[in-house]
Steps between C-alpha positions, in 0.01 A plus 500: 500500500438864388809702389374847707652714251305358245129696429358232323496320786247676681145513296322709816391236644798318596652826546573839416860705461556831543772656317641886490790704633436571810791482669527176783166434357379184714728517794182502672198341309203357724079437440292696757085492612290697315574879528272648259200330583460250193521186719836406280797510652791748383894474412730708631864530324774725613761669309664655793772710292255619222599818418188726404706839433673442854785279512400163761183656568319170466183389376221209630243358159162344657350324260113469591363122453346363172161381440567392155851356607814726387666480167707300322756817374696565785406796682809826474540706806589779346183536277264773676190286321528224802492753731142737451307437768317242344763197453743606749681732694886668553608636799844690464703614759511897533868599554871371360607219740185385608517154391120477512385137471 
Protein backbone atom coordinates (compact mmCIF):
# COMPACT_ATOMS: atom_id res chain seq x y z
CA UNK A 1 0.00 0.00 0.00
CA UNK A 2 1.17 3.63 -0.58
CA UNK A 3 1.27 5.93 2.51
CA UNK A 4 -0.41 9.20 0.40
CA UNK A 5 1.47 11.56 2.38
CA UNK A 6 4.51 10.11 1.39
CA UNK A 7 6.24 11.81 -2.11
CA UNK A 8 8.41 9.12 -2.70
CA UNK A 9 5.72 7.19 -3.42
CA UNK A 10 4.70 8.66 -6.51
CA UNK A 11 7.70 8.61 -9.31
CA UNK A 12 5.15 10.41 -12.11
CA UNK A 13 4.15 7.63 -13.34
CA UNK A 14 2.40 6.00 -10.62
CA UNK A 15 1.44 9.34 -9.59
CA UNK A 16 1.95 12.81 -8.94
CA UNK A 17 1.22 15.15 -5.58
CA UNK A 18 0.57 18.47 -5.47
CA UNK A 19 1.48 20.32 -2.48
CA UNK A 20 1.07 24.28 -1.44
CA UNK A 21 -1.10 26.47 0.75
CA UNK A 22 -3.89 26.98 -0.82
CA UNK A 23 -6.36 26.95 1.47
CA UNK A 24 -9.07 23.61 1.19
CA UNK A 25 -6.70 22.75 -1.52
CA UNK A 26 -8.32 19.41 -3.02
CA UNK A 27 -11.80 19.62 -1.72
CA UNK A 28 -12.51 19.32 -5.24
CA UNK A 29 -9.76 17.58 -7.43
CA UNK A 30 -11.00 15.83 -10.79
CA UNK A 31 -9.17 14.90 -14.57
CA UNK A 32 -11.05 16.57 -17.46
CA UNK A 33 -10.91 16.11 -21.74
CA UNK A 34 -8.56 18.01 -23.37
CA UNK A 35 -9.14 21.82 -23.08
CA UNK A 36 -6.20 23.24 -24.69
CA UNK A 37 -6.07 21.27 -27.64
CA UNK A 38 -2.96 18.90 -26.90
CA UNK A 39 -5.04 15.68 -27.06
CA UNK A 40 -3.91 15.11 -23.14
CA UNK A 41 -6.23 15.37 -20.76
CA UNK A 42 -6.03 18.11 -17.86
CA UNK A 43 -6.34 18.21 -13.83
CA UNK A 44 -8.32 20.39 -12.21
CA UNK A 45 -7.72 21.06 -8.26
CA UNK A 46 -9.65 23.46 -6.17
CA UNK A 47 -8.63 25.43 -3.28
CA UNK A 48 -11.95 26.96 -2.70
CA UNK A 49 -10.81 29.37 0.31
CA UNK A 50 -7.46 30.49 -1.32
CA UNK A 51 -7.04 33.78 -0.42
CA UNK A 52 -5.26 35.83 -3.31
CA UNK A 53 -5.30 39.40 -1.45
CA UNK A 54 -9.18 38.78 -0.78
CA UNK A 55 -10.08 36.80 2.09
CA UNK A 56 -12.21 33.24 0.67
CA UNK A 57 -11.96 34.52 -2.68
CA UNK A 58 -11.02 31.10 -4.02
CA UNK A 59 -8.88 29.81 -6.58
CA UNK A 60 -9.23 26.64 -9.36
CA UNK A 61 -5.19 25.19 -10.69
CA UNK A 62 -5.66 23.29 -14.23
CA UNK A 63 -2.89 21.54 -14.81
CA UNK A 64 -2.61 20.89 -18.73
CA UNK A 65 -1.68 17.04 -19.56
CA UNK A 66 1.95 15.72 -19.95
CA UNK A 67 3.54 14.30 -22.90
CA UNK A 68 6.67 13.44 -21.17
CA UNK A 69 4.65 12.22 -18.00
CA UNK A 70 4.75 14.77 -14.89
CA UNK A 71 7.45 14.86 -12.32
CA UNK A 72 8.59 13.11 -9.65
CA UNK A 73 8.97 16.53 -7.12
CA UNK A 74 5.65 17.19 -6.15
CA UNK A 75 4.12 19.98 -7.83
CA UNK A 76 3.38 23.48 -5.10
CA UNK A 77 0.30 25.41 -5.79
CA UNK A 78 1.44 28.33 -4.73
CA UNK A 79 4.50 28.55 -7.13
CA UNK A 80 3.45 31.01 -10.14
CA UNK A 81 6.12 28.72 -12.38
CA UNK A 82 3.22 25.85 -12.75
CA UNK A 83 0.98 28.25 -13.73
CA UNK A 84 2.44 30.36 -17.20
CA UNK A 85 0.46 29.45 -19.77
CA UNK A 86 2.55 26.82 -20.82
CA UNK A 87 2.29 24.03 -17.92
CA UNK A 88 -0.83 25.15 -16.42
CA UNK A 89 -3.26 27.51 -15.47
CA UNK A 90 -4.95 29.45 -12.09
CA UNK A 91 -8.15 30.75 -12.05
CA UNK A 92 -8.86 32.93 -8.84
CA UNK A 93 -11.95 34.10 -7.76
CA UNK A 94 -12.40 38.05 -8.10
CA UNK A 95 -14.02 39.29 -4.84
CA UNK A 96 -13.74 38.36 -0.78
CA UNK A 97 -16.29 35.53 -0.21
CA UNK A 98 -16.37 34.09 -3.43
CA UNK A 99 -15.29 30.70 -2.65
CA UNK A 100 -14.28 30.18 -6.28
CA UNK A 101 -13.59 26.49 -6.97
Amino acid sequence: PYVMNNAANFNGVNGVRFDGPAANAGIATFGAADVNGDARDEIFISGNANNNSRANSGSTFMFFGRATGWSATPYDLNNSTNFNGTNGVRFDGAAAGDYFG
